[in-house]
N, C-alpha and C positions, 0 to 999 in steps of 0.2 A: 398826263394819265397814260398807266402801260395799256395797252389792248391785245388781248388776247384775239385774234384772229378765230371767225367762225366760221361754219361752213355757210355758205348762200344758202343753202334750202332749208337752213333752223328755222321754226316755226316761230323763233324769237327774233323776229327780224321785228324793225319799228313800225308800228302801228295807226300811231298815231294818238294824238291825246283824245281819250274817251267820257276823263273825269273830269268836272270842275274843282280841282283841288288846286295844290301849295307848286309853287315853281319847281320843290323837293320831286315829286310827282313827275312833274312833267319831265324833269331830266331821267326818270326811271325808264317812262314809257317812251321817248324821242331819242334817244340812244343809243349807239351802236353796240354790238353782243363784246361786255366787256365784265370783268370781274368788280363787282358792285364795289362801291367809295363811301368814304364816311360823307356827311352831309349834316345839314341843319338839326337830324334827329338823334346822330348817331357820331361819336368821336371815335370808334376805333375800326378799326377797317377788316373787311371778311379774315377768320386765325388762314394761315395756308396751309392746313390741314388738309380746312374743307374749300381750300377754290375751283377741287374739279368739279366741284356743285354748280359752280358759274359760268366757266370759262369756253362755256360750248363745245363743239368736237363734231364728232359724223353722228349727224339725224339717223334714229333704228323706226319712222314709222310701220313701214311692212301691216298693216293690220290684217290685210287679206292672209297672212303668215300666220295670226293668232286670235283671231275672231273665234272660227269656229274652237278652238280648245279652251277660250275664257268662257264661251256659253257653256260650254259641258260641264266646266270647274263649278259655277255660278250654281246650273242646275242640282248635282253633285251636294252642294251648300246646303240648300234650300230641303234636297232630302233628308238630312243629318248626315248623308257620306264623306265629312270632311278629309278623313285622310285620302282618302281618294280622289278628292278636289286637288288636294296639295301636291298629291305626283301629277295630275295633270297642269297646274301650274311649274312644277320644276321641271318639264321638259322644256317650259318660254326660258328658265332660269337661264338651263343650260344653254339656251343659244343666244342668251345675253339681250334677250328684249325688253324692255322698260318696263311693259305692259305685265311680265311675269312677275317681276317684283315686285310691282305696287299691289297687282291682285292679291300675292302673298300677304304683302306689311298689313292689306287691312284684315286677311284673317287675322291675326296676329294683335292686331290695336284694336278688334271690337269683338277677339273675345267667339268670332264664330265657330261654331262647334270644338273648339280646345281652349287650353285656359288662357286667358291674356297675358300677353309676355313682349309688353311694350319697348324691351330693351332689346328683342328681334327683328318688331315693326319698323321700328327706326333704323337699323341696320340696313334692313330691305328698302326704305324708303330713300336710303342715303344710293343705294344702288342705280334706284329707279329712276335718281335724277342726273346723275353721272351721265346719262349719254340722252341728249334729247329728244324728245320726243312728243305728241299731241299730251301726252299726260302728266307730263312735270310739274305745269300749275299744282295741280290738283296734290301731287308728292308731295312738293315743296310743301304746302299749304297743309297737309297731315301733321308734315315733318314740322313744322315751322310750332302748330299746335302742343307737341308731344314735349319740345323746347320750350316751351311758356310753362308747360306745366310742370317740367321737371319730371316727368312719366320716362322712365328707362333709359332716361340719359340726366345729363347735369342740366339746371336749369341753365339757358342760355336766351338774354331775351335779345342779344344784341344779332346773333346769327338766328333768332325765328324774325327780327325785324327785315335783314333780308331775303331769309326766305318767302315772308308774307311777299316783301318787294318783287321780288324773280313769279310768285304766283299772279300779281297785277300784270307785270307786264307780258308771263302768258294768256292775259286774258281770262283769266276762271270768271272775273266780275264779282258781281256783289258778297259772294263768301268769302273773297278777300278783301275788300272792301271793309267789310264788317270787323275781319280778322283786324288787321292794322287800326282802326278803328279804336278797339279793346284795347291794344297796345299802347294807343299814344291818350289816350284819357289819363291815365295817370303816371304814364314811362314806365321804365322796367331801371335793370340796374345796365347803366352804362344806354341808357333812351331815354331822351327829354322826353317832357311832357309836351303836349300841344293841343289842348281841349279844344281849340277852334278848328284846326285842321282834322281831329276826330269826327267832332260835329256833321262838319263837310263831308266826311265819307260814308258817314250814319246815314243820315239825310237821302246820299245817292243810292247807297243798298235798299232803303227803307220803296225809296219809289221804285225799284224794280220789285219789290215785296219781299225783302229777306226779311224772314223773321225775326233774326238774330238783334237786328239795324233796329227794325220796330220795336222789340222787350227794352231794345236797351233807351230807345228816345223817350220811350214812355215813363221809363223811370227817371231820367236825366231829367225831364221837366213837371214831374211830380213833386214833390216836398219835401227835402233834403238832396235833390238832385244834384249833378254837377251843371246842370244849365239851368236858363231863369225859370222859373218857378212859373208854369202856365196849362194849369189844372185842366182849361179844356182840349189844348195840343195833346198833352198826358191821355186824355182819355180817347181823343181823335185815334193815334199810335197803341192806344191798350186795343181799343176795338177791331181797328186793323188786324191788330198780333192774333187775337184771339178768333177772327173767322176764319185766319188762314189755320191755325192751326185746328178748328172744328172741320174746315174741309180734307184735312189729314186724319184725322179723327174719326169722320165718317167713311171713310175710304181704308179705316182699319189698323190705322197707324195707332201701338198702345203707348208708343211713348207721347204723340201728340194727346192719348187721353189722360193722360198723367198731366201733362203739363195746363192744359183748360182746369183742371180740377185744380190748380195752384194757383190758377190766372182769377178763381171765381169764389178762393179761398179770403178768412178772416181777414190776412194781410197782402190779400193778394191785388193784379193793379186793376182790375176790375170791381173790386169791394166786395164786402163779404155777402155771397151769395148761397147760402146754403144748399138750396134746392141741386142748384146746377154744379155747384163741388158738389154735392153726393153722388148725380146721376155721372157726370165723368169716372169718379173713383169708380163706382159701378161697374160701368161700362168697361174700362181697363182690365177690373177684378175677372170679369165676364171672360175677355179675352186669354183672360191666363196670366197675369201677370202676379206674382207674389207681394210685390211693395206696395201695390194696389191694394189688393186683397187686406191688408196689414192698415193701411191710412183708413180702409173703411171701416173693416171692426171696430179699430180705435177711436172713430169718432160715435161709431152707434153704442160702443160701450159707455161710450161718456155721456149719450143722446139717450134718445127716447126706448133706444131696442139694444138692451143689453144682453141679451142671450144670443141672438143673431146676428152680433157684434163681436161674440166669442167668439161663436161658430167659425165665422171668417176667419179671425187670428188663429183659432185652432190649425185652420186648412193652410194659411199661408205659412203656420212655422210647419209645417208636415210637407209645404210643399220647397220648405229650407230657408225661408226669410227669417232674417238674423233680428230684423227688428219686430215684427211680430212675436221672435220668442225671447226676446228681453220686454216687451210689453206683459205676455202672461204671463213672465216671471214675479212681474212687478206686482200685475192686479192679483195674483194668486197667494203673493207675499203678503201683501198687507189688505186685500179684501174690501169692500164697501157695501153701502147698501142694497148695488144689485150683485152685486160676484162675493160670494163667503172664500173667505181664506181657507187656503188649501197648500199647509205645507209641502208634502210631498211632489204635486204638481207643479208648485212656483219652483224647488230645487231642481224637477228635471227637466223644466224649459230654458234654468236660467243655466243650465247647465249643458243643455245642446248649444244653447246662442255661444257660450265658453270657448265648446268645441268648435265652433264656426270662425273664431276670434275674436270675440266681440267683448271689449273693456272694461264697457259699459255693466254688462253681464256679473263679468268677474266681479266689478268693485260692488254690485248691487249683494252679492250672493255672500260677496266675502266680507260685509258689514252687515249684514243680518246673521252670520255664525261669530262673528266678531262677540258681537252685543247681545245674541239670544232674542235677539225678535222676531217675533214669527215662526224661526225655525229655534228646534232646541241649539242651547250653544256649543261651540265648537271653536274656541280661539285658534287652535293650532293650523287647522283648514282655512279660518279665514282669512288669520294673517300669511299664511300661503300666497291665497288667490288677488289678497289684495297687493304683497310684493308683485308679483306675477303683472298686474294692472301698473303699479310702481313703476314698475322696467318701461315701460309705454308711455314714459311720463305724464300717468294720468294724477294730474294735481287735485282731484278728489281722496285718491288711493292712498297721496303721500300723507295729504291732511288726516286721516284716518290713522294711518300707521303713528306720525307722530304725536296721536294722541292715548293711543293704546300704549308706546311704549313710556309715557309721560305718566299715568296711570300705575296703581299696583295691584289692580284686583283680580287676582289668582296669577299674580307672576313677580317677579320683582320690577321697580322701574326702573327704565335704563334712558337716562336722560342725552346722554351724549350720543344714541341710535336716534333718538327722538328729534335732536337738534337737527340731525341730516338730514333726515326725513323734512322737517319743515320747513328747511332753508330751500331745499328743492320745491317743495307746494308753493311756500312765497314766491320764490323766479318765477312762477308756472300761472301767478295771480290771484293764487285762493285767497280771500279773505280772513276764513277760519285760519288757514295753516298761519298768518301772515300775526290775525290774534296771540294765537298760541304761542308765537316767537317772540313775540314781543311779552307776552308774560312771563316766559322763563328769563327774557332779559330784567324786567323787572324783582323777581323773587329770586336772582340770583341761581335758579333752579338746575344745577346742571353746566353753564357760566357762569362768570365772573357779573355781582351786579351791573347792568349799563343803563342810568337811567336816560341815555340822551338815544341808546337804542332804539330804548325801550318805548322812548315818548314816538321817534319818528313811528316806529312798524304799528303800535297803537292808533296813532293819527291817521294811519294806513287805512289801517283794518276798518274804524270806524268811518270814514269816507265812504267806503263801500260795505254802508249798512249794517256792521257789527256791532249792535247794542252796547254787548255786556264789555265792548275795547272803551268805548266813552263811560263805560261803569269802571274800570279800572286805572285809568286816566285821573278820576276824580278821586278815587280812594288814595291814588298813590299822590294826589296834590295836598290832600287833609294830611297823612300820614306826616311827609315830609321827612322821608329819610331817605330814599331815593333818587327821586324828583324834589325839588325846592318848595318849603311849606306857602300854596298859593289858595288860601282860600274863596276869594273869587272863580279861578279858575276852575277848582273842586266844585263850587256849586252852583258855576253854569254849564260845567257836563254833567255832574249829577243828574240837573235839573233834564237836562235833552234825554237822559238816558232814562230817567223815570215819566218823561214825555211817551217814551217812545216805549213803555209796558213793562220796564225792567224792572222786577219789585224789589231786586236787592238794592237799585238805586233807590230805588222810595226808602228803603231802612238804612242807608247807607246815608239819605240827603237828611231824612227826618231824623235819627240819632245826633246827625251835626245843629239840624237848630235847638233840639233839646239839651242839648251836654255845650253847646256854645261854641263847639268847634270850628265853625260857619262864623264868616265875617257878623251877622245878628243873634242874638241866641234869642229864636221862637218858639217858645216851646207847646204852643197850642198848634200853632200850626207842624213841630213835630210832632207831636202827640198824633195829629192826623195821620199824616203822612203813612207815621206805623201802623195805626190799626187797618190801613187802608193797606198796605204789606202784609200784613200778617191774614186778614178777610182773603188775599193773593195765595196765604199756602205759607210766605217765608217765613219760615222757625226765628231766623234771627231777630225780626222784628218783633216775635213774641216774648225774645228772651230780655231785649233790649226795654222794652214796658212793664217786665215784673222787675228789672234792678230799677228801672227809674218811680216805683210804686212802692220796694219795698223803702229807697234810700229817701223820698221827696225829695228828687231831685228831678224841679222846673212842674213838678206836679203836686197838687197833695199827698202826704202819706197814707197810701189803704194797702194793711196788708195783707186783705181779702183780695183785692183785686190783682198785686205781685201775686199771689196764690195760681189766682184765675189762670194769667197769661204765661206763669211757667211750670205749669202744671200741661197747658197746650201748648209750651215748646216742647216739654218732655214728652207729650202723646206723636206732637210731629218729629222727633227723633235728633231733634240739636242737641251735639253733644254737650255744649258748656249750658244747659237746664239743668242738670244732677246737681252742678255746684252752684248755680244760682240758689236752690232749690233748700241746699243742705244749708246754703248761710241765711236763708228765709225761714230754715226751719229755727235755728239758732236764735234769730229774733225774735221769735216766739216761744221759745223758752223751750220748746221740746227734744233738744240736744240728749238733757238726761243726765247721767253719772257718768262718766266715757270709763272711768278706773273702775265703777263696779262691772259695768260691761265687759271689758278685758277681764276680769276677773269671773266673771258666769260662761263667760267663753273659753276659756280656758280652762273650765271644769266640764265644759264640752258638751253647753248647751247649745244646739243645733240654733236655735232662734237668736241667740244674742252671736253666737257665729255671724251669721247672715247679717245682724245690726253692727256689730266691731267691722265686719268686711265694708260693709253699703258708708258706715265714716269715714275709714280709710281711702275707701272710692273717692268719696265726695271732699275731704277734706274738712268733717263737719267732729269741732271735738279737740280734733287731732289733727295734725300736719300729715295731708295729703301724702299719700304712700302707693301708688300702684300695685307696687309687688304684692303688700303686706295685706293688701284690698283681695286681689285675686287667689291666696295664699288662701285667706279665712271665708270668701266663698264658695272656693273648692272645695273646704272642709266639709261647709254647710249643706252643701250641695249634694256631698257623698252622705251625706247624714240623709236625703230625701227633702230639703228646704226648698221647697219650691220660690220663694222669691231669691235666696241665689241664686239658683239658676237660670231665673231670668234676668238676676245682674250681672250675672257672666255672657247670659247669649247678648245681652246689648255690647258688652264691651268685646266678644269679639266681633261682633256687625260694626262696630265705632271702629275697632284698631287703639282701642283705650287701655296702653299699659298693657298691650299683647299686638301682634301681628293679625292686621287684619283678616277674618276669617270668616266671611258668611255661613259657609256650611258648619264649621264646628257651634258658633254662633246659633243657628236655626237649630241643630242638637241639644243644646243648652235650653233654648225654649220648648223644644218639645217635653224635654225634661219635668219644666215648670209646666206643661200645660196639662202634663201627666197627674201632676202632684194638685190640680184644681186652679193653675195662679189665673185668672183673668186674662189680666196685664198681659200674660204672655201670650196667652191666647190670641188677643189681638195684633200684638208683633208679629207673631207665626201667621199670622193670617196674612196681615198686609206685606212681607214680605214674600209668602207663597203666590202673593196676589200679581205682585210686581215685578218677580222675579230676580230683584238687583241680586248678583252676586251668588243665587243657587237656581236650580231648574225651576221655571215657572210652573206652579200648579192655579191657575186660575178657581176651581172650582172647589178644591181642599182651603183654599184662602178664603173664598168664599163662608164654604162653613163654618171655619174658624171665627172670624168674624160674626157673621149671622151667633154664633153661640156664645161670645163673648159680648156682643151686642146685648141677646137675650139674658146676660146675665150683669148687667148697669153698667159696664163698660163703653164711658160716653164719648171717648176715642174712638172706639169698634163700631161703633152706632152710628157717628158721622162718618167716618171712610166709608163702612157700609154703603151708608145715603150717598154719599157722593158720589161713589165707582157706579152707580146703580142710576142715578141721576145722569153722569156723563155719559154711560157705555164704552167706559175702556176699561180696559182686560175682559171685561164680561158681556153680556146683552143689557141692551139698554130698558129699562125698566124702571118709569119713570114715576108708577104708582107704589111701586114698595117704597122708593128712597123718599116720595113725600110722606109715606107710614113712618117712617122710622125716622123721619125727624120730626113727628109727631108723637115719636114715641120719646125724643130727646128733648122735645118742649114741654112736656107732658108730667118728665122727670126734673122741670125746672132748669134746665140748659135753653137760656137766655139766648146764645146766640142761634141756636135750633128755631127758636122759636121766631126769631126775628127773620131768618133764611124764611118759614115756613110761611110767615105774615106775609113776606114779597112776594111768594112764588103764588101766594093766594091773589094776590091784591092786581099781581099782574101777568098773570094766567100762565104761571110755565112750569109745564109737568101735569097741571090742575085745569081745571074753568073756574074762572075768575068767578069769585066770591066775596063778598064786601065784608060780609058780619065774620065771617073766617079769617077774614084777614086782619079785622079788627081786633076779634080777640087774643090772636097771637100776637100782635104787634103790640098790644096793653101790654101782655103779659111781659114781652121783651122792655119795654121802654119802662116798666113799675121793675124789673130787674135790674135797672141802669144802664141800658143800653140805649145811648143818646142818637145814633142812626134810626133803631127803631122807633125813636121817640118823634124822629124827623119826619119818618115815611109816614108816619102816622097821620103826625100834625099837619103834615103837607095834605094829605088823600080827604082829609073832615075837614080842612079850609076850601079848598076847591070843589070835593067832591070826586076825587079821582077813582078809576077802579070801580066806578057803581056805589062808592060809599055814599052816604047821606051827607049834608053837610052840615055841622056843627063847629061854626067859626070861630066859638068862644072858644072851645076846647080843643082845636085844632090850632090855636093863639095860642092860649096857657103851654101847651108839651111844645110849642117852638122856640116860646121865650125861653121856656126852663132849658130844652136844648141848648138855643145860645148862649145863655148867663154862662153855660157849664164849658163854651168854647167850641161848639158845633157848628163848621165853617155852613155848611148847608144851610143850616135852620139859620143859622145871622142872614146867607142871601135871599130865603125863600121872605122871610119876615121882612127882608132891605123892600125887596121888589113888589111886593101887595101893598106894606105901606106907603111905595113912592107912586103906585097905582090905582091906591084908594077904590077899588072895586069891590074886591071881599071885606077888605079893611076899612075901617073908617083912615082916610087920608092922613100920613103924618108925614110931612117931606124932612122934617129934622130928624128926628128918630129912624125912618127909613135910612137915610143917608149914613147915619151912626151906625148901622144895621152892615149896609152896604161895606162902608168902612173896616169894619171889625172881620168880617167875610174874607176883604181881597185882604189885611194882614195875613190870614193864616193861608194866602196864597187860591181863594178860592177864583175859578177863570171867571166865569159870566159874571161875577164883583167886579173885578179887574175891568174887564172889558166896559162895563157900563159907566166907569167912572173912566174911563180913560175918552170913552167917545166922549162924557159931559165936557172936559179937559177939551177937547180938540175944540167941539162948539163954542165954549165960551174964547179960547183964542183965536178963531175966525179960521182954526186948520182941520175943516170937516175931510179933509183927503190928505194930510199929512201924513207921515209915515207912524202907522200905528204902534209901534214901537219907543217913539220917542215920546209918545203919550203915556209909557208902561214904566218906561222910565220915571217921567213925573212924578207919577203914582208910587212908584216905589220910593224915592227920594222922601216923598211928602211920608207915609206911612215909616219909614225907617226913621223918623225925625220922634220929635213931642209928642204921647199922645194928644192933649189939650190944643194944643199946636196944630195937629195933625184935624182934629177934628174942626177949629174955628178955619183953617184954610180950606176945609171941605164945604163949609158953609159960605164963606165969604164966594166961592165959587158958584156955588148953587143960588146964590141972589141973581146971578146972571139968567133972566127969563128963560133966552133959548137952550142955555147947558141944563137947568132944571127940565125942558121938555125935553132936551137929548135922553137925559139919564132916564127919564119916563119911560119913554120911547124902545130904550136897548133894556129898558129892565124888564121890559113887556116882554121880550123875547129869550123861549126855556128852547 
């Protein structure tokens, strides 16, 4: 080893061992003033940049020389006169005393009265230690700090590992103690790990009472710790942590009140203590602190006192807290039940936090002008702000951008801007962005198809909870042009994805068992699936039940009921209804003369105008023509035809055979709604409602609707009920929207009436009413609606809902449900008759009940037969699953088959009482 010669009177003379630590240690503190060596921790040795950090030289104590001028500086401080603090530490500068620099570095690194400008601190720090003196530890130990964090210089953990070193063997104690500590828990780059000799130093800081030692032991042996898991040492070490910091606390200290309010917080290591996190935030607020101020509002705006809650946030973004004014940008943006939305005021807070720097801000502000929520739209502003956010690599910002530029609505798309944007959100971990790439890999969108991309970023996305990536997964395994045709695999993600609330997997899984696309072709339990989609809102599942009604195909032919369901794709706005719609109408013979047509149109009658255009449209006749469609509705249109021109405003709202165009679109229908047409009327409406694609009028959409309502428009009348029922876009208004699906049941809409029976029978919107709920639910279930025939026969078998109970007649509309393939009424009927309570007992017929249930995929069938399964093979705790299996195998097999192995099953005493038992349970 070289040594550098020190002078005798260095205050780093050896000490002697103080710690009980590693041998690494002891050669720190037991040896002579020498430029620090690599060791057990560290492989590469002090750069020689910095060895005159080490290598001793002439001791500058003198304090009697600068005592009295650091108290003056100090005082100076304390009054706000910091530059006059600073000239009076640069006369120590000038005469090269330690004590001058260091006083300086820590204006400088905490930010006292000027702005923090850490890559000066360090400069100064670097000065301070250069010549020795009582206060090096304490340098080093700043210095060493600022090098962990990468604050104003390069992160360096291998030279803060010696300078923690050189602060122990000045003796500072437990701060560096602590310091080294943090270090060697999980190493740095170019620093082993050494969790035990960590430990060891925690431990020694903790018993002289550093706080530091303490927060951190309490978490090391709490519950995911890095030490053994010992819940009451954890809480021994939290309590510790937490008086020491209440006597800082009470002694005025606001960041120890900050920190008690964290220690006594939901996640904090004391548990969630409400009372005393408030009274800390308080208390901090009290003293003046802004982030204080900020944590409190925001928990009373969430809490019990939401005006008082503002209040606070109001004061702490006024008194410059960045997060207090992205918080009222937030609640003012989007509003709740105690704070109303207030555009104006959410732009100008989210728009000071902007000015402050804050990202978060930007991305919030620049995806509500993006979209038109809340605030009116403004794409050009907001893809601004969200670039701006972009550049900060904020992987919210890029997911955003790559979805607008992926997009065409009011701009053109531009895919290859879009792919860089999301390739960057993926590195960054977004999920969505991670989705989105993976769909353009799969649709070729923009790239070259990649379906092995496409599967891996997919598999990605859905890992971390992306529904609708396991909806496309499946679609593109059915498809089989991409990815390899894998139908299993298609409908065990489908199935996760319609698990998990996605409806267009319900229509996407249920189409596959009706059409056979799917390893089994089911078509009752597709049939569910959709209507149980389409009840969700999805068009396509509505479109997908009037071709399988009008063609019987996997169903009976009604082609009242294709009527029904593509008449409600067309009201919910799917584009392929028009052609469903026109080749439904064909079947029915109302096509016409198409040559006389052409020919009364061309003498230039406005009305077969608008009927030659609406064929052309539809391809009803005549070989589908766009042009030739939108050609002889304009005509019509300019004639005053008001349903042209409501088949013009849907096809520019579509982008059908024209460039997508909401506003010219919304023209088109005001047109028509000029000219009397309904129809348009309630287009214009829910489009003003919603604002896709033109400036939202909530309140003009409103009446549109209300008058198109008022006038049998039994689209207009549900949206109506609905938005009025939810309270979105409008106020919630829970008594009209059950009028007005009274007033749609009234008018013999079946499903009105059946919504109307529920909301009676089980009180939402209403007080529960039994004889009300009865009648609408008759009315529904003698309409053909096999759900309401359910709820019915379920609520008069039991008595549910306050209904009376009449078993016979709550039997008859269950059986008729079932026979007809009603997964519900087969398990309600399984479970009464395997429980012989309302029922007179039939253990066969329930069981055939139960059977017929879990084919069309119904769970508590499944389940009940699968627990009877485990009991009778003596595996009441086997893995549930492999019972579903069974069950599936057994049901995918022979009916007749299917049904004597269920039987042969249920001769077993205890699985007939299992199934009893699990059937009993709703």
């Amino acid at each position: 080893m070289i040594q550098i010669p020190r002078d005798i009177s260095s205050p780093r003379q050896p000490t002697g061992l103080r710690l009980a630590v590693s041998a690494t240690l002891v050669a720190w503190l037991g040896g002579c003033a020498t430029t620090p060596q690599p060791d057990a921790h560290v492989t590469a040795p002090v750069p020689p940049q910095y060895a005159d950090w080490f290598d001793g030289g002439q001791p500058r104590t003198l304090e009697w020389m600068h005592k009295n001028t650091v108290e003056k500086a100090q005082q100076l401080l304390e009054q706000g006169r910091s530059q006059q603090a600073i000239a009076e530490l640069e006369t120590l500068m000038q005469k090269g005393l330690p004590k001058g620099y260091y006083e300086m570095a820590k204006i400088f690194d905490q930010g006292k009265g000027v702005p923090p400008d850490p890559e000066r601190a360090a400069r100064l720090y670097s000065e301070a230690i250069k010549t020795p003196s009582y206060i090096t530890g304490n340098a080093s130990l700043n210095l060493a700090k600022l090098y962990r964090e990468g604050r104003g210089v390069e992160r360096n953990d291998v030279l803060a590992y010696y300078l923690i070193q050189q602060a122990i063997e000045e003796e500072v104690g437990p701060r560096a103690q602590a310091a080294m500590a943090e270090l060697l828990v999980e190493g740095g780059n170019g620093v082993k790990a050494d969790p035990e000799q960590a430990a060891a130093l925690y431990r020694r800081a903790a018993e002289a009472d550093n706080a530091t030692a303490l927060e951190a032991l309490a978490k090391a042996h709490g519950p995911g710790g890095w030490l053994a898991e010992d819940r009451g040492l954890a809480s021994q070490y939290a309590q510790r942590y937490a008086e020491l910091l209440e006597q800082d606390a009470r002694a005025g200290d606001v960041g120890a009140m900050n920190q008690l309010a964290g220690v006594f917080a939901e996640d904090g290591l004391m548990g969630n203590q409400p009372q005393r996190h408030m009274h800390w935030l308080n208390k901090a607020a009290e003293a003046g602190d802004p982030g204080a101020l900020s944590r409190a509002g925001r928990a009373l705006v969430e809490g019990n006192a939401p005006q008082r809650g503002l209040a606070m946030l109001e004061q702490a973004a006024l008194d410059g807290d960045t997060s207090a004014m992205e918080t009222l940008g937030k609640l003012m943006l989007e509003g709740n039940a105690n704070v109303p939305a207030s555009p104006e005021r959410a732009q100008h807070w989210l728009s000071a936090a902007i000015a402050q720097g804050s990202v978060d801000a930007q991305v919030t502000l620049g995806r509500a002008l993006l979209e038109g929520e809340g605030l009116p739209a403004n794409p050009r502003r907001g893809v601004e702000l969200l670039k701006k956010a972009g550049e900060r690599d904020d992987a919210l910002a890029l997911a955003l951008l790559g979805a607008y530029y992926l997009g065409d609505e009011g701009h053109a798309s531009q895919p290859m801007q879009a792919r860089e944007y999301l390739e960057r959100a993926n590195e960054l971990g977004h999920p969505y962005a991670t989705q989105q790439l993976g769909q353009m890999y799969l649709e070729g969108n923009g790239v070259p198809a990649d379906g092995q991309r496409a599967e891996a970023l997919l598999k990605d996305a859905a890992d971390q909870g992306q529904t609708a990536a396991l909806r496309m997964l499946g679609e593109a395994y059915l498809e089989g042009e991409v990815l390899p045709y894998h139908p299993s695999k298609a409908e065990e993600l489908l199935t996760r994805a319609a698990d998990a609330g996605d409806a267009s997997a319900k229509t996407a899984l249920g189409a596959g068992y009706l059409e056979g696309t799917l390893q089994q072709r089911q078509p009752s339990r597709g049939v569910a699936l959709l209507e149980e989609a389409a009840r969700e809102g999805d068009a396509y599942a509505m479109v997908v039940l009037g071709r399988a009604y009008r063609k019987g195909d996997g169903v009976p032919r009604d082609l009242g009921k294709a009527s029904e369901w593509l008449n409600r794709a067309r009201e919910a706005g799917h584009g392929s209804a028009e052609d469903a719609l026109s080749r439904l109408r064909y079947d029915q013979g109302k096509a016409g003369n198409i040559n006389a047509l052409v020919q009364a149109a061309e003498d230039g009658h406005p009305g077969s105008m608008a009927r030659l255009g609406e064929a052309f449209l539809n391809g009803r006749g005549v070989q589908q023509n766009l042009g030739a469609a939108r050609s002889w509705l304009q005509r019509a249109a300019s004639e005053g035809h008001p349903g042209a021109s409501a088949d013009l405003g849907r096809m520019y709202l579509e982008g059908k055979g024209v460039a997508r165009d909401p506003a010219r679109g919304a023209r088109y229908l005001q047109q028509a709604v000029a000219g009397g047409h309904v129809g348009a009327r309630g287009d214009l409406g829910k489009l003003l409602l919603t604002g896709e694609g033109v400036s939202a009028d909530p309140e003009r959409g409103m009446r549109l609707l209300e008058q198109a309502a008022a006038r049998g428009n039994s689209g207009a009348r549900l949206a109506l009920a609905d938005a009025l029922l939810e309270g979105e876009h409008v106020a919630q208004d829970t008594q009209r929207g059950i009028e007005l699906l009274r007033e749609s049941a009234e008018a013999g809409n079946d499903y009105a009436a059946q919504r109307l029976g529920a909301a009676y029978l089980e009180g939402k919107g209403v007080e529960p009413d039994p004889q009300q709920a009865k009648t609408w639910l008759t009315q529904a279930s003698e309409a053909g609606s096999l759900s309401a025939r359910t709820l019915l026969g379920t609520a008069l078998l039991r008595g549910e809902g306050g209904m009376s109970v009449d078993a016979a007649r709550g039997r008859r509309l269950l059986e008729q449900a079932a026979e007809q393939g009603h997964a519900g009424a087969q398990a309600t009927l399984g479970r009464e008759l395997l429980r012989g309570e309302t029922l007179g007992q039939d253990l066969r017929q329930g069981a055939d009940y139960l059977l017929e249930a879990a084919r069309k995929g119904h769970e508590t069938a499944r389940l009940a037969l699968a627990k009877a399964y485990l009991t009778a093979n003596g595996l009441e705790n086997a893995n549930r699953e492999q019972a579903l299996l069974w069950l599936d195998e057994v049901m995918d097999g022979d009916g007749e088959m299917a049904a004597q192995t269920l039987h042969d099953l249920l001769s077993d005493q205890d699985a007939m009482q299992a199934l009893q038992v699990a059937s009993a349970e709703r």
